[in-house]
C-alpha positions as CSV (number, residue, x, y, z in Angstrom):
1,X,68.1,41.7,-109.5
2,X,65.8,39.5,-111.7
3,X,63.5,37.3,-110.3
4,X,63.7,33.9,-111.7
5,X,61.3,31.9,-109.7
6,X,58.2,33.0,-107.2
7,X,55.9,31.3,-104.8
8,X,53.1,33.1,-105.8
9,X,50.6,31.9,-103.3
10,X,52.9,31.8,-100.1
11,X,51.6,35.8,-99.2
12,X,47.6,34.3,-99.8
13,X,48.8,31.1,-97.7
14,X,50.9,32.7,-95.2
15,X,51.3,36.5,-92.9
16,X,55.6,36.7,-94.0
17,X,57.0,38.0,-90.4
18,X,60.7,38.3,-91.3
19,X,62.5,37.6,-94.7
20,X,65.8,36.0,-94.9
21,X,68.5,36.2,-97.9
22,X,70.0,32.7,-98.4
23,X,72.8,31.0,-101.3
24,X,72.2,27.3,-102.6
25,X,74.3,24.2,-103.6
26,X,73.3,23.5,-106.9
27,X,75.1,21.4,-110.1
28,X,75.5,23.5,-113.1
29,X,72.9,22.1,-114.6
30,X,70.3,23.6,-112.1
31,X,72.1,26.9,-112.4
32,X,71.6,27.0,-115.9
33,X,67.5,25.1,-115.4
34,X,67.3,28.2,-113.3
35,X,68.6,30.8,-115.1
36,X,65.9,29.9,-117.6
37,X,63.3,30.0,-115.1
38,X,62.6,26.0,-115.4
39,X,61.7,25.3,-112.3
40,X,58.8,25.6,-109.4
41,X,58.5,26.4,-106.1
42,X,55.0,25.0,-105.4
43,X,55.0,23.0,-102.4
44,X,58.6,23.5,-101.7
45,X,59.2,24.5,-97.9
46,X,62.5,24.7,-96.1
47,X,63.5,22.3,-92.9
48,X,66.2,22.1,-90.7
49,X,67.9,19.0,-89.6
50,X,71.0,19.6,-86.6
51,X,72.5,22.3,-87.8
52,X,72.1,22.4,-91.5
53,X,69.0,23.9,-93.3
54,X,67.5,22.2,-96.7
55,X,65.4,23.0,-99.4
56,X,62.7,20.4,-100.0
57,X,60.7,19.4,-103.2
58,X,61.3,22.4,-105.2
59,X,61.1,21.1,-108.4
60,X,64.2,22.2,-111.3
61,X,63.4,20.8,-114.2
62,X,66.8,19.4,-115.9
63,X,68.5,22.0,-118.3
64,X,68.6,19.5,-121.5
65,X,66.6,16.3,-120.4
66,X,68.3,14.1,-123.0
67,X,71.2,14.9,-122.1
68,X,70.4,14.8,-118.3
69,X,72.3,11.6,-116.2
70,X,69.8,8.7,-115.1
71,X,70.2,9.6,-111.6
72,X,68.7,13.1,-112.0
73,X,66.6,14.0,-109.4
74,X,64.6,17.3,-110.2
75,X,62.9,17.5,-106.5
76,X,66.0,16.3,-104.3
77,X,67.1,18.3,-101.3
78,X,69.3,21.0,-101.7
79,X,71.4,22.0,-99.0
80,X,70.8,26.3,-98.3
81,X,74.0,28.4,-97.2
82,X,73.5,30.3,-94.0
83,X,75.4,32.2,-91.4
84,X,75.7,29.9,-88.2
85,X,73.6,33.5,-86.3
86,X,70.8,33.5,-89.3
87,X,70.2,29.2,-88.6
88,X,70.2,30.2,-84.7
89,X,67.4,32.9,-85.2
90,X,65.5,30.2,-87.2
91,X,65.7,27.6,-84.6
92,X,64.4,29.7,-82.5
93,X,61.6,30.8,-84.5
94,X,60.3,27.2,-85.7
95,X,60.3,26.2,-81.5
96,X,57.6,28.8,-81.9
97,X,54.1,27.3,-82.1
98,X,52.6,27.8,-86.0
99,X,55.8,28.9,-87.7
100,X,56.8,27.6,-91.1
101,X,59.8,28.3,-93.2
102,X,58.5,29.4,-97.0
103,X,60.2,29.7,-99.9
104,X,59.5,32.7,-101.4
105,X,61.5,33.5,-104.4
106,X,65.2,32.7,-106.4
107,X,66.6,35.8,-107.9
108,X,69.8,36.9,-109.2
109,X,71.9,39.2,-107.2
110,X,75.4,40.2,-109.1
111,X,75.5,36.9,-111.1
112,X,74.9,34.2,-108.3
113,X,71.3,32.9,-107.4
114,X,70.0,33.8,-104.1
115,X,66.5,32.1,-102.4
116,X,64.5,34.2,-100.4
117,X,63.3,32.4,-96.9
118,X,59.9,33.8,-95.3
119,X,59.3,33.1,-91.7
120,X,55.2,32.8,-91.8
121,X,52.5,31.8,-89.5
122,X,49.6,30.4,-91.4
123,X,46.6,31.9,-92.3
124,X,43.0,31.6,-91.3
125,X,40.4,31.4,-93.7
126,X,39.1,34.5,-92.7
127,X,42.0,36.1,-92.7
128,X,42.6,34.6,-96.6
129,X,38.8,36.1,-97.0
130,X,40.4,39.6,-96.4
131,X,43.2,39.8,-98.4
132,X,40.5,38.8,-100.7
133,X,38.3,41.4,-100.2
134,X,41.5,44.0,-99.7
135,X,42.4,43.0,-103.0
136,X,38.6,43.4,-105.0
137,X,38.6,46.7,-103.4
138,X,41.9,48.1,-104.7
139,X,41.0,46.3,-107.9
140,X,38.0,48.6,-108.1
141,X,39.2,52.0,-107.0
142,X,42.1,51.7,-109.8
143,X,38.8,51.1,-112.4
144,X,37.2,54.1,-111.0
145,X,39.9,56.2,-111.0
146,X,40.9,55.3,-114.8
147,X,37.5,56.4,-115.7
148,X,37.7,59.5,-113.7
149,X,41.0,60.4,-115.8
């Protein structure tokens, strides 16, 4: 399982609650953009819309941009494949107050491309403070412990 694309700052931004597996529709152009890790998940966030769940503004840059068409929109939506229980347990979890759908990370799981969905509440800035400090401290007890060896 190699991970191709990651939304770095969704763990800073967001507290991940539950994880959720899901398969895109892409062209075979965005599978191969992909598969060499052209493409970006910053500001990309998931919706629903009925019954059907999208991926919005992640940007896939085209494979071979001469040779892409005219009409080649790198940030269109793309439509995510989910079992009809797995889009029932997210409409139930964005009724919630202060729950967002991330987009976490595409990987490769036995030769198709996967997206990983994270069901987040936002975070304070306090809260983004600690993971701060959390993170310094850790930081500095590996130094200290290198030194020690």
């Amino acid at each position: 399982m190699a991970v191709l694309v990651e939304n770095r700052k969704a763990s800073y931004n967001y507290q991940i609650i539950d994880k959720i597996e899901t398969g895109m529709v892409l062209s075979g152009q965005e599978v191969k953009a992909l598969r060499q890790k052209k493409a970006s998940l910053f500001g990309a966030y998931v919706t629903l819309r009925g019954e059907e769940v999208f991926l919005i503004n992640c940007n896939v840059s085209p494979y071979q941009p001469k040779n892409a068409g005219k009409d080649y929109d790198a940030k269109r939506e793309r439509k995510l494949l989910l079992r009809k229980k797995e889009i029932n347990f997210l409409l139930g979890k964005t009724k919630e107050r202060g729950i967002s759908l991330i987009p976490l990370r595409i990987y490769t799981k036995n030769h198709l491309l996967k997206l990983e969905i994270g069901v987040g509440k936002g975070k304070k800035k306090y809260d983004k403070r600690e993971t701060i400090k959390k993170r310094e401290i850790d930081r500095d007890l590996q130094r200290m412990s290198r030194l020690n060896n």
